[in-house]
Structure formats: C-alpha cells, structure tokens
C-alpha positions as CSV (number, residue, x, y, z in Angstrom):
1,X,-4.8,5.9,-5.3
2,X,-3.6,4.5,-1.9
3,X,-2.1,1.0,-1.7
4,X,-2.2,-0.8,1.4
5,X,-0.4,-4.3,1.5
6,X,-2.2,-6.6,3.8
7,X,0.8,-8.7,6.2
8,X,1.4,-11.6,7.0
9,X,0.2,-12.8,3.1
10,X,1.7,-15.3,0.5
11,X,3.4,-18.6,1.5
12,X,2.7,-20.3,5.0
13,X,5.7,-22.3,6.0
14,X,3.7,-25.7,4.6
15,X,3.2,-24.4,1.5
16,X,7.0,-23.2,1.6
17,X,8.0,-26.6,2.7
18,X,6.0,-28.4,0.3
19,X,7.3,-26.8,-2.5
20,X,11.1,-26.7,-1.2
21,X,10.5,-30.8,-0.8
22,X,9.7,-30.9,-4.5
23,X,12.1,-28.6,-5.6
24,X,14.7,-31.0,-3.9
25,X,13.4,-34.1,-5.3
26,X,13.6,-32.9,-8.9
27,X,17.8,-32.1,-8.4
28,X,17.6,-35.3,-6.7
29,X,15.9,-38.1,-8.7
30,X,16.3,-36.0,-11.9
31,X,13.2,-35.5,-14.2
32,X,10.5,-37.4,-14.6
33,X,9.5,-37.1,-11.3
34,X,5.2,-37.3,-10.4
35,X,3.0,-35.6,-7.9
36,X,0.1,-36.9,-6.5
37,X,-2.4,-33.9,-6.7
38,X,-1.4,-30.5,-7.1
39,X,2.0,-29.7,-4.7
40,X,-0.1,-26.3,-3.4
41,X,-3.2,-24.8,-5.0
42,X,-2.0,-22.0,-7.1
43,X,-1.9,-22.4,-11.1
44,X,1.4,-20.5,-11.4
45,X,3.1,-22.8,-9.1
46,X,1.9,-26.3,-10.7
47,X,2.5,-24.6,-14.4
48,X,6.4,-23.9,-13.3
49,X,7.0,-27.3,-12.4
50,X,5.2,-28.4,-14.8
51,X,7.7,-26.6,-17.5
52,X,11.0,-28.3,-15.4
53,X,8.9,-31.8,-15.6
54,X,6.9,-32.6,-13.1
55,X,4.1,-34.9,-14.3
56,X,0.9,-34.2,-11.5
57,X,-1.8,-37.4,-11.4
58,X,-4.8,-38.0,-9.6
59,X,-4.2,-41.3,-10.3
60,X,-1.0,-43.6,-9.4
61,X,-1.9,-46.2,-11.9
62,X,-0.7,-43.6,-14.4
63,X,2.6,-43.5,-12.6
64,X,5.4,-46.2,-13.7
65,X,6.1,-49.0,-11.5
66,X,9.7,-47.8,-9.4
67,X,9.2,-44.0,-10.2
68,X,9.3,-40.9,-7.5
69,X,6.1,-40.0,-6.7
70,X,5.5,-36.5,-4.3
71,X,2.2,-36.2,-2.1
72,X,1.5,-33.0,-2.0
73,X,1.1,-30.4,0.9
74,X,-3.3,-31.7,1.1
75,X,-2.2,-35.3,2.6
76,X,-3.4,-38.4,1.2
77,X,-5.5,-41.2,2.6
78,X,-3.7,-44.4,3.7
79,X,-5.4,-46.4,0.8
80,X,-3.3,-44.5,-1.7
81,X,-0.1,-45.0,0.5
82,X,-1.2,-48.6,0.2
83,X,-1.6,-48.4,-3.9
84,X,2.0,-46.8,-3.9
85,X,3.7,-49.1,-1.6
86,X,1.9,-52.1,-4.1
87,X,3.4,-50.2,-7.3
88,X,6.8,-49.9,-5.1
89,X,6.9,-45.9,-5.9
90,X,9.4,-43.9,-4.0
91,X,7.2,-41.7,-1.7
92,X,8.3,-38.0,-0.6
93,X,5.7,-36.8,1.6
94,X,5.2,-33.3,1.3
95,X,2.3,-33.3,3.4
96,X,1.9,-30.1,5.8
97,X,2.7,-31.2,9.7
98,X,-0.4,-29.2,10.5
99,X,-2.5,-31.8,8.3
100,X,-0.6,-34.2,9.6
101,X,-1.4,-33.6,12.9
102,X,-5.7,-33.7,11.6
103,X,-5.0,-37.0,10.3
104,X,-3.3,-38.6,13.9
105,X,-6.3,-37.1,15.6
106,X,-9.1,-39.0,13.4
107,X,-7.3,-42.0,13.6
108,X,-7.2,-41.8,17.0
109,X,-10.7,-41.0,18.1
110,X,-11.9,-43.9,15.4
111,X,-9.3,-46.3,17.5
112,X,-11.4,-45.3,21.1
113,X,-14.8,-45.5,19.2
114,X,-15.7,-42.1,18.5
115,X,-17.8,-41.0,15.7
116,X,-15.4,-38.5,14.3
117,X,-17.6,-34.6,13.3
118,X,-14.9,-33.4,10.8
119,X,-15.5,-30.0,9.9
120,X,-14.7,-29.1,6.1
121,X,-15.5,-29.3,2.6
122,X,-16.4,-33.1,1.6
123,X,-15.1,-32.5,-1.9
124,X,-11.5,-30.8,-1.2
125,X,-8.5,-33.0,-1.6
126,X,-7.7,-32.8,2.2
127,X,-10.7,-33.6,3.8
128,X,-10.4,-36.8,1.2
129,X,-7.5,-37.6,2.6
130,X,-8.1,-37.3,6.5
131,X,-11.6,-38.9,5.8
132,X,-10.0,-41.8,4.7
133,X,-8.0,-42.4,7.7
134,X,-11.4,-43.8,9.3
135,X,-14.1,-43.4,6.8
136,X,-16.6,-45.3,8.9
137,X,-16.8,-43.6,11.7
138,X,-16.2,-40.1,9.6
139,X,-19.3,-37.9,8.8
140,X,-18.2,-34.5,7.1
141,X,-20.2,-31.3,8.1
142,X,-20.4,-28.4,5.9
143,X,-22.4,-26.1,7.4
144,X,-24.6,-25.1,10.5
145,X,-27.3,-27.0,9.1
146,X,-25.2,-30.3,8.5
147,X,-24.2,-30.0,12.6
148,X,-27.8,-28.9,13.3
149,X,-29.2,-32.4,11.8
150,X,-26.3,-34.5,12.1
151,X,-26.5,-37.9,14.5
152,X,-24.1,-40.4,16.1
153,X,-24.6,-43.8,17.1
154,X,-23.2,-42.9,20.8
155,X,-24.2,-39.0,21.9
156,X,-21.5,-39.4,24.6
157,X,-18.8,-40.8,22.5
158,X,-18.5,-37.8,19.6
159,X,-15.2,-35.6,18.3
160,X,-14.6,-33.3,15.7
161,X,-11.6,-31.8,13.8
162,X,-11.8,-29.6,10.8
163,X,-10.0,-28.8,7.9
164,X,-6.9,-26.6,8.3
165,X,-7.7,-24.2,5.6
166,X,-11.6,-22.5,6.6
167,X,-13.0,-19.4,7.9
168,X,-12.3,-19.4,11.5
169,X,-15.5,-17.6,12.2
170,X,-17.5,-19.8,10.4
171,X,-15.9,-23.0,12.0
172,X,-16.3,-21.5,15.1
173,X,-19.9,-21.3,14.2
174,X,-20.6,-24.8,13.5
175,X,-18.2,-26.1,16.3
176,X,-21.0,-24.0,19.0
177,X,-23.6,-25.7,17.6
178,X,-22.2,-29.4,17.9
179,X,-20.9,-28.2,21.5
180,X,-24.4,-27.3,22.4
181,X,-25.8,-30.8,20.6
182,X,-23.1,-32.8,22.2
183,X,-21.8,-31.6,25.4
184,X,-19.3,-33.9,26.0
185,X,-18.0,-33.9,22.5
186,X,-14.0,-34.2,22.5
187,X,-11.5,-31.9,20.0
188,X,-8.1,-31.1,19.7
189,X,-6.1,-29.1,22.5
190,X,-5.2,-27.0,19.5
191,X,-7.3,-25.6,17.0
192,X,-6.8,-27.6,13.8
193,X,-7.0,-24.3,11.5
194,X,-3.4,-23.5,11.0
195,X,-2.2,-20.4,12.7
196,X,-1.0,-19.0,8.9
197,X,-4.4,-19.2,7.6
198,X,-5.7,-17.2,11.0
199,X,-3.2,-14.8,10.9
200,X,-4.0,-14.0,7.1
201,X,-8.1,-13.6,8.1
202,X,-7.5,-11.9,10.8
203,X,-5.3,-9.2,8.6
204,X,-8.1,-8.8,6.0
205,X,-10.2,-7.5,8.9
206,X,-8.1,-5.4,9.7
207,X,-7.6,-4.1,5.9
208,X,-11.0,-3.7,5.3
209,X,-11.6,-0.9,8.0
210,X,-9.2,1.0,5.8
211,X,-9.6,0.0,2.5
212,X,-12.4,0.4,-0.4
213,X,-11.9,-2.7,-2.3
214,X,-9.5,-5.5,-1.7
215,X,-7.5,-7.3,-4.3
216,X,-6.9,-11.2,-3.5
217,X,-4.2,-12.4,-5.3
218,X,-5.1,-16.7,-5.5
219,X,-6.0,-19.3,-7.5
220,X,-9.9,-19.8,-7.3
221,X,-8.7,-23.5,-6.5
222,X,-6.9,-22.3,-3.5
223,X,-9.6,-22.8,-0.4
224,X,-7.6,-20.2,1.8
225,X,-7.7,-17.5,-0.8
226,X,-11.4,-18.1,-1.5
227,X,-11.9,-17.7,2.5
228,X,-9.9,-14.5,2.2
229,X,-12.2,-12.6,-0.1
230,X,-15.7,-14.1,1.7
231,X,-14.3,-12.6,5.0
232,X,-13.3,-9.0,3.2
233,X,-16.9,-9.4,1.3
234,X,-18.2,-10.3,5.0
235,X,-16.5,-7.2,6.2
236,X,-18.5,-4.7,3.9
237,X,-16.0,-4.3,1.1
238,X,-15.7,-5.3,-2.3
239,X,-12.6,-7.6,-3.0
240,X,-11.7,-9.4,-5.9
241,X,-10.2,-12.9,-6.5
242,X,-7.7,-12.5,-8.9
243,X,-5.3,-15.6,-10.2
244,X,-2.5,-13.0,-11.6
245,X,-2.4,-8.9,-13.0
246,X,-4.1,-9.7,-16.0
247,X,-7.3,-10.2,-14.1
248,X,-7.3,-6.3,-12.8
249,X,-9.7,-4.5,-14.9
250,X,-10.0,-0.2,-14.4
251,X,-13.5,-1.1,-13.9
252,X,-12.8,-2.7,-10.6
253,X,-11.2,0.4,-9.2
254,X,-11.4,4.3,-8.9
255,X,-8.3,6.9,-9.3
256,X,-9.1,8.2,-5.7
257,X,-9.9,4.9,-3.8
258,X,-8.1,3.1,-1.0
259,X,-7.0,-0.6,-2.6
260,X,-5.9,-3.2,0.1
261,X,-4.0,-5.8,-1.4
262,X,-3.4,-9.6,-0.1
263,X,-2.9,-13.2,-1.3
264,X,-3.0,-16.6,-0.2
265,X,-1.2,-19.1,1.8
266,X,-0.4,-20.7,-1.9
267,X,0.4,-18.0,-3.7
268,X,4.1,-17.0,-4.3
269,X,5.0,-12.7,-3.9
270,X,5.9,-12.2,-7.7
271,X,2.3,-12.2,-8.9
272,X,1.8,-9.8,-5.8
273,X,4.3,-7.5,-7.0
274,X,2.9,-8.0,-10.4
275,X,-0.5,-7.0,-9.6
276,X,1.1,-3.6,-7.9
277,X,2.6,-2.8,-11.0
278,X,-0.5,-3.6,-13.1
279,X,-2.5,-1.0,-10.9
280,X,0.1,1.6,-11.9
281,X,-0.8,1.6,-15.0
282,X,-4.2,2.5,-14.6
283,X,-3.6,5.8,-12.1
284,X,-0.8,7.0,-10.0
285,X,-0.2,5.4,-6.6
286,X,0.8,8.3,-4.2
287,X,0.8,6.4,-1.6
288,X,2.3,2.6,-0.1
289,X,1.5,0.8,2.9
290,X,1.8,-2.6,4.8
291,X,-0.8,-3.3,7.8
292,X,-0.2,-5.9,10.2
C-alpha cells in the first residue's frame, strides 16, 4: 500500500489558540473551570479536558455565579456576553480572530442599514453567534436555492459574509449568484473563509489526483472535516470520515491501493499517527509520502 499524507492538515492556528487559551486558564483559575460550547469540534479534544475538569454548557445558567467561563473558538452572540456579564462570570474569549473579524463586519453593515446575506449553516454554533450580532437584518443562506429566492427590503443596500469554515467552491457558488441578483451587493475585502480551511481543500484536490481512497481523520461534528471529505467525494474518490483508528475497517481499503490521508482544522496529529499505524496492521506500507 502507498500512503500519502495530505499537508498543511490538523490544527489551524485558531483552533491551536483556542485550545492553548484553555489550557492556560485551567493552571490559572485551577479546576472547575466551564466552557461555553465545545472549545473546537473534535470528541478527543473535549473528552481530554473533560478528564482534567473542564465542565462544557450550552447553557450559563448551569454555570455558578463568579466562576470562569471559556467561549470557545465558534464565537458567541452578544446576548450571551450579556447573560455572563449579569451572572458576573469571568470571561476568557477563545474566539478565533478570523470569526471575530465575521462578527465586526455584520455589525457593521446592520449599523449603515444593510440587510446582511450571511452565507453558512443556520444550525452551526458560529453562524448562531455572528447572527446574533444583528439578527434583524440577518437572513442565513444555505444553498444556491436560498440566494436564488432570497429578498431584501432595499436591493441597493445588501452585504454578505459567510461562515469561516465552508467549501470554498461552493460559497463561491452561492456568492455569484447573489452578485448577479444584487449588483451592488457589498462584502469583505477579504474572504471570510479562513486561509487554514482553504489551504486544507485545496490539498485534498490535490491528493485525490493521486490517491484511491482518502482517509479524513475528524469528528463528524467538525464542519471543516465534513467539507474535507465532500470535496475528495467531489473529486471522484472515495474518502472516509473517520473520528479515530478504530473506525478503519480492511473493507475500506485494498493491499495494492494508493490511501491519502488528511484531517481537520480540529483535530490534533496523534489520532493521525494512530490511524497510520492502524492501516499497518492490515498490509504492508512500502511506501510514505507528504503532498503539499
């Protein structure tokens, strides 16, 4: 079997920071400490500081009065900044700068009377959060279709922004079509999809023109790795979402096959390693590579 390692994969420096942030408030503050949400997606992570006692919430009402409470990586809406100031938590704000920057940019469109176009998935924990900024003048598109039908009160005074974690090709779908429905629609200067989460897409392209199958190594809570295997799967090539080694089956996989290998933004380079030496057990790998 021929391994190929997909780079860059793993951490992206606001996962890295994120985690880091945590990691300093627990020697800090000393344990309990809470996080709001899950610090990254990826099981292995949460479970780990889980075991050193970290208590994760969804809600702060379930966090005492005067604790430590960390928001993770995803960002958080300014109503629950509100409900920690009023339970006078201790906020460390892991959020990524990248999300950060998502959340300045709806504000600020809402302040000049924009409808804001934000381009993500209603349900995931930082489209929440940046939705909440200016929920009024916030209308989440999913798809082509959403953009095709969508409306604003003021065709000549629409933006967008998008989540920081999608397929750039298929935001770049959806952003032509609100372009060509809006033509003087504003956006950022800067795409709002991080450059970690591009450079990791634009590697599994370039794995799957030498690879058979492709091994994701991700949480299926992580959007990133998700995007990761649509884009191989988009590519021609079977890939696989796998949360840790145990998930390889010989079934997946032939003795004589080309396996590329990545992971996600979340997920930390043990479980990668892991994975490698699961697929040594099946057959004999005479051959290891990293593609940039």
């Amino acid at each position: 079997m021929k391994i190929i390692l997909a780079q860059p994969r793993g951490f992206c420096a606001g996962v890295d920071r994120a985690i880091k942030m945590l990691e300093q408030a627990l020697e800090f503050y000393g344990v309990p400490i809470y996080a709001r949400h899950a610090i990254v997606h990826n099981r292995h992570v949460i479970k780990s500081f889980e075991e050193r006692g970290v208590i994760f919430v969804e809600d702060l009402r379930e966090i005492p009065k005067g604790a430590t409470v960390v928001f993770s990586a995803h960002g958080v809406s300014p109503a629950i900044r509100k409900k920690a100031e009023e339970r006078s938590l201790k906020i460390i704000d892991a959020t990524c700068p990248l999300v950060a920057k998502v959340h300045r940019e709806v504000k600020r469109y809402s302040r000049e009377g924009y409808t804001v176009l934000l381009v993500g998935h209603k349900n995931h924990v930082e489209v929440i959060g940046t939705r909440g900024e200016a929920s009024e003048n916030v209308v989440v598109i999913e798809t082509v279709e959403d953009a095709q039908r969508v409306a604003a009160p003021d065709s000549s005074k629409v933006a967008y922004a998008t989540q920081t974690t999608l397929s750039v090709d298929d935001t770049q779908a959806i952003i032509d079509v609100l372009k060509n429905r809006f033509p003087n629609i504003e956006g950022p200067s800067k795409p709002d999809i991080c450059y970690a989460t591009q450079n990791r897409q634009e590697a599994i392209k370039k794995l799957a023109q030498v690879s058979e199958v492709i091994f994701i190594v991700g949480s299926d809570i992580s959007s990133n790795s998700n995007r990761l295997k649509e884009i191989a799967e988009a590519c021609g090539v079977k890939a696989y979402l796998i949360e840790n080694a145990d998930d390889i089956k010989p079934e997946m996989f032939s003795d004589n096959m080309k396996v590329g290998v990545s992971s996600g933004a979340s997920t930390p380079e043990f479980l990668v390693r892991e994975a490698l030496k699961k697929l040594q057990e099946f057959t004999t790998i005479d051959f290891l590579n990293e593609i940039w």
